[in-house]
C-alpha positions in Angstrom: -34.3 54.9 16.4 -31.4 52.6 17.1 -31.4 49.3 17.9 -30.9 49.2 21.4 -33.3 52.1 22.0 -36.2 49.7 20.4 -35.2 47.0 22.5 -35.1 49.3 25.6 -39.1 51.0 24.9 -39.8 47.1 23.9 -39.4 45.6 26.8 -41.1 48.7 29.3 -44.0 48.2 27.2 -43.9 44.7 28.4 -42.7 45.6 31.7 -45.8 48.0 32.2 -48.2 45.2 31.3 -46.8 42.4 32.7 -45.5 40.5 29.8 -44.0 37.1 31.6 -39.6 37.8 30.7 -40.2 41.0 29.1 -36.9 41.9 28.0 -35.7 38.3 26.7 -39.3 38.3 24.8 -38.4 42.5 23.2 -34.5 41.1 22.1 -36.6 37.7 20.6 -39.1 39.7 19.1 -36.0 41.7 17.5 -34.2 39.1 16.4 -37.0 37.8 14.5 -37.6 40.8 13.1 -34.4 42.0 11.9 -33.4 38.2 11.2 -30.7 38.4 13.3 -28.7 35.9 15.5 -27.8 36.2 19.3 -24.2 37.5 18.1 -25.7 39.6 15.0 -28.3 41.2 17.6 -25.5 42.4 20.1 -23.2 43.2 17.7 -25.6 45.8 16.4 -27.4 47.6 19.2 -26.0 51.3 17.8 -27.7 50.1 14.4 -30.6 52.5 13.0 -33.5 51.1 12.5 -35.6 51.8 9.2 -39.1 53.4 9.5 -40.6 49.7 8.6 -38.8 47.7 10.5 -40.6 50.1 13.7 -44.1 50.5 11.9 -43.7 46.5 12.2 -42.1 46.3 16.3 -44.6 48.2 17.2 -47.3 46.2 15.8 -45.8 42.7 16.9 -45.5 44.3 20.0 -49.1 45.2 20.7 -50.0 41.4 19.9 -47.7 40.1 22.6 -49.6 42.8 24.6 -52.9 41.4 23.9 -51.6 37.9 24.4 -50.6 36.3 21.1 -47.5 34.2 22.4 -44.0 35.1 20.8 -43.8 31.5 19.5 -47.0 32.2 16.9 -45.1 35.4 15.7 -42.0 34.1 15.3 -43.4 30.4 14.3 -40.9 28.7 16.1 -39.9 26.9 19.3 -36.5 24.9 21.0 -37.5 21.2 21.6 -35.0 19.1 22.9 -32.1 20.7 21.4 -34.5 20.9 18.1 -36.1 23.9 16.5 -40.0 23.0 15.7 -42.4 25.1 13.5 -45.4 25.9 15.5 -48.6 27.8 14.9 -52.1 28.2 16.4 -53.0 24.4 15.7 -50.8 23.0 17.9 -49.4 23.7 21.6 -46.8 25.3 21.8 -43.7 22.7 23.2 -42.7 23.3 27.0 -39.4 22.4 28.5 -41.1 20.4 31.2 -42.3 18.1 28.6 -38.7 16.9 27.7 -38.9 14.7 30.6 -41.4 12.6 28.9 -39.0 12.3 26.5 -36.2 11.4 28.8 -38.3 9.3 30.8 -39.4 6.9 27.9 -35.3 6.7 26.8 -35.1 5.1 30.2 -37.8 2.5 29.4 -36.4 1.2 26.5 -34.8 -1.9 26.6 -32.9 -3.3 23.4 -35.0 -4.5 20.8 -34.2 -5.0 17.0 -37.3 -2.9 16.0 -38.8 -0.2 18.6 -42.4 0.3 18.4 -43.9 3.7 19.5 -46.8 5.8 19.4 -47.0 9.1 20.7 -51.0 10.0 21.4 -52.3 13.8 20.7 -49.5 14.5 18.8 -49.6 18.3 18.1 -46.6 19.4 16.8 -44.9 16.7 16.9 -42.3 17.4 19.0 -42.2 14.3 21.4 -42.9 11.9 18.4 -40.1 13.3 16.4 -37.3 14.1 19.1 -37.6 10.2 20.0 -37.5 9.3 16.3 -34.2 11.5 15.9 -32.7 9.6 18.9 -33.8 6.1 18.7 -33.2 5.3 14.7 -34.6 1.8 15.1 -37.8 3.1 16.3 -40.9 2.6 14.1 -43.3 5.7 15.8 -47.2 6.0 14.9 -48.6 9.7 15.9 -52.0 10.3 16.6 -53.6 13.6 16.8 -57.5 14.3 16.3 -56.8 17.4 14.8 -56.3 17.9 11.2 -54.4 20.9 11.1 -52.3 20.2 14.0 -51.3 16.7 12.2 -49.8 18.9 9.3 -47.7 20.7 11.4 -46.5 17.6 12.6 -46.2 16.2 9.0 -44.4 19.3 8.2 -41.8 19.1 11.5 -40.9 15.7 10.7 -40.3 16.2 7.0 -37.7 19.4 8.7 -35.7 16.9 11.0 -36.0 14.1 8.2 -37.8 11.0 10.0 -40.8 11.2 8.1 -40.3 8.0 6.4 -40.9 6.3 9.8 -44.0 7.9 11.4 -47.5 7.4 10.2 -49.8 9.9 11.0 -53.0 9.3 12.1 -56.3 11.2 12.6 -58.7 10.0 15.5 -59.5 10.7 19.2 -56.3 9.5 21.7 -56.0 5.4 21.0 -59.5 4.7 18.5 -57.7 4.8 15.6 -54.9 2.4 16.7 -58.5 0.0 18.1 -59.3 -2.9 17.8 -57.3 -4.1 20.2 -53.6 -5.7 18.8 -50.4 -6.0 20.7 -48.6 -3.5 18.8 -46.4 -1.3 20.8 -43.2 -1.6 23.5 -44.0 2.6 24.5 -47.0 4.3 24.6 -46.5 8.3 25.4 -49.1 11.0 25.8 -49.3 14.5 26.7 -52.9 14.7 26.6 -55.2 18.1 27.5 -55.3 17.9 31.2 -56.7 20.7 32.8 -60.0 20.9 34.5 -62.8 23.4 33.8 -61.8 25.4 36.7 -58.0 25.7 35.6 -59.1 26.3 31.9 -60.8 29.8 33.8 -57.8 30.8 35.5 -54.9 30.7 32.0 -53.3 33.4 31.4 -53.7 35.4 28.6 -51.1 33.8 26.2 -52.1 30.3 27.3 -55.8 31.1 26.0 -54.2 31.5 22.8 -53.2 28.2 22.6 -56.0 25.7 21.1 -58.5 24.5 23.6 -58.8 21.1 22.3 -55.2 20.3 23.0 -56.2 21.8 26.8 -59.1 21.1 28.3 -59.6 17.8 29.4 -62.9 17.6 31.4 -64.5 18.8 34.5 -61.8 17.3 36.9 -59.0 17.2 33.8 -58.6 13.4 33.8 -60.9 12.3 31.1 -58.1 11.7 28.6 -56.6 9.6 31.2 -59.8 7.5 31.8 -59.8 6.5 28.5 -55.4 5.9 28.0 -55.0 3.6 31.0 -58.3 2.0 30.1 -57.1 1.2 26.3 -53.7 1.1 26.2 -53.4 -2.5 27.7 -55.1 -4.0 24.0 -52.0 -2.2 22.6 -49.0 -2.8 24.4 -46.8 -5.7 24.4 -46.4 -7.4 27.2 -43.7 -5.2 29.7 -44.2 -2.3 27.1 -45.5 0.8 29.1 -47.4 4.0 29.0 -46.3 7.2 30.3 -48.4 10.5 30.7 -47.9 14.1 31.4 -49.8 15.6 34.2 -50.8 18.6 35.6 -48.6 18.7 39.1 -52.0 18.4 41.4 -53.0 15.3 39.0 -50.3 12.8 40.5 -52.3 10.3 42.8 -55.6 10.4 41.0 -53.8 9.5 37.8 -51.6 6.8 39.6 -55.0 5.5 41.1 -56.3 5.1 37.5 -53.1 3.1 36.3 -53.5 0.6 39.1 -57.1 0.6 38.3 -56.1 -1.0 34.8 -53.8 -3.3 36.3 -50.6 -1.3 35.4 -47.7 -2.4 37.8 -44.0 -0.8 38.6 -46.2 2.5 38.5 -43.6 5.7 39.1 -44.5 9.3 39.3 -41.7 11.5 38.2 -41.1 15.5 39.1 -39.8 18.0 36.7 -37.0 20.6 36.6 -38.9 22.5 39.3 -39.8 19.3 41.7 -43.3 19.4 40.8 -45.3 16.1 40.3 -44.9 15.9 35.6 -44.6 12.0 34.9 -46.7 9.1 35.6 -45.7 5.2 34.0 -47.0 2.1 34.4 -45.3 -1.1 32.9 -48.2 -3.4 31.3 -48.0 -7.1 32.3 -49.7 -9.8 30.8 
C-alpha cells in the first residue's frame, strides 16, 4: 500500500465515524508515524508503505476511532508558536487559550521584575509561553496534580525557562496562602464546566483528565474561590484574568465585582464568543 492510498482509507475511516477534521487528523497521524515533515509527507505520497508501518496505522487509527485524541498519540501540541509535550495528565492546549496569553501581555506595565503565577498549570503552556516572552518575569505555576506538574517541569526544561518557574503542588491559590502581596498577574484557566456540560463532551474530550474539567454543579467553583483569594496576592493594580466557558461571562464578572475587582473586561475569542474575564485589584 502506498502512501497516499493509506492516507485516502485513513481518513474514510474517520469520515464514516465522524472523526472531527478527518483527513488533516489521517495526514497527522501519518506524519507521526513515518516521522515525516509537511514537505517530506507530500513529497512522498507514491511511497510503499512496509507491512509495519500499516499493522501500526491501523492500530492508531482505531484509537482515534474510540476517542483517544491525536495529541496523546503523537504526544505533542502547537502553543503559541511553541511545540508542548502533552499526555493524559494534562489538557491538551487549545488555540482559544492564547488569548489569555495575549490578554495578560496587554496588562503588563513596565516593571524591573515581573511577578506571575499561572494557577492549574497543566502543561504548562500559558506559564511557559509568558516566561519565553517576558524574560524579566519571575512565574510561580501551581497545579494540584502531580503528574501533570511533571509535564510542566519537563515543557519548561524543553523551551529552557525552567530556572525561573517554581512549581508548586496544591489546590488553585492554597499553596501560594497566607495572604502576601506577591504578584502584578494572576492567570487561570481553571476546570469550568458544569455537571451537565461534563455529560454532553465528546468522545475525545472525555479523554482528557476530569480534574482539569469539571468544575462543579454550575462550573464556577474554581472561580468562587480565585476572585475570593486572589486579592491577599496581588499587588496593588496587579490583576487576575480567567478563562471561561462562553455561557459563563456575566456570572463570572458578577463574582469579580463581588470581590471588589474594578476596570472588569470580558474579552471574546477568535470565534466572538465570550473566553476572557479581568479584573484589576485596587487597594
Amino acid at each position: 500500500m502506498r502512501l497516499r492510498q493509506a492516507w485516502n482509507q485513513c481518513s474514510n475511516l474517520f469520515a464514516a465515524h465522524k472523526v472531527e477534521n478527518g483527513r488533516a487528523t489521517a495526514r497527522l497521524l501519518l506524519m507521526h508515524l513515518m516521522q515525516y515533515t509537511f514537505t517530506q509527507f507530500i513529497t512522498s505520497l507514491e511511497q510503499e508503505l512496509a507491512p509495519a508501518a500499516i499493522a501500526e496505522l491501523q492500530q492508531l487509527s482505531q484509537q482515534i476511532v474510540l476517542g483517544k485524541p491525536l495529541q496523546y498519540i503523537t504526544g505533542q501540541q502547537e502553543f503559541m508558536g511553541l511545540n508542548f509535550d502533552v499526555d493524559e495528565n494534562v489538557l491538551i492546549p487549545r488555540p482559544e487559550t492564547e488569548l489569555l496569553v495575549s490578554a495578560v501581555l496587554t496588562k503588563l506595565n513596565c516593571h524591573n521584575q515581573i511577578k506571575i503565577a499561572d494557577i492549574g498549570t497543566g502543561s504548562g503552556a500559558v506559564i511557559i509561553s509568558l516566561a519565553t516572552k517576558i524574560k524579566q518575569a519571575v512565574c510561580t505555576a501551581v497545579d494540584i496534580s502531580k503528574a501533570a506538574l511533571a509535564v510542566a517541569r519537563k515543557n519548561a526544561r524543553r523551551h529552557q525557562v525552567a530556572e525561573r518557574i517554581t512549581f508548586l503542588q496544591g489546590d488553585l491559590l492554597n499553596p501560594l496562602l497566607p495572604a502576601v502581596e506577591k504578584f502584578h498577574i494572576i492567570v487561570s484557566n481553571p476546570p469550568y464546566l458544569s455537571t451537565d456540560r461534563m455529560k454532553s463532551l465528546p468522545l475525545n474530550v472525555r479523554q482528557e483528565p476530569a480534574l482539569a474539567l469539571y468544575g462543579g454543579v454550575d462550573g464556577l467553583d474554581c472561580y468562587r474561590r480565585l476572585t475570593a483569594d486572589a486579592p491577599k496576592l496581588l499587588k496593588n493594580g496587579g490583576h487576575l484574568l480567567v478563562e471561561i466557558d462562553c455561557n459563563q461571562a456575566k456570572a463570572v464578572a458578577s463574582l469579580f465585582k463581588a470581590n471588589k475587582f474594578l476596570e472588569i473586561e470580558i474579552l471574546s475569542d477568535y470565534a466572538g464568543l465570550d473566553r476572557i474575564v479581568v479584573g484589576k485589584c485596587q487597594k
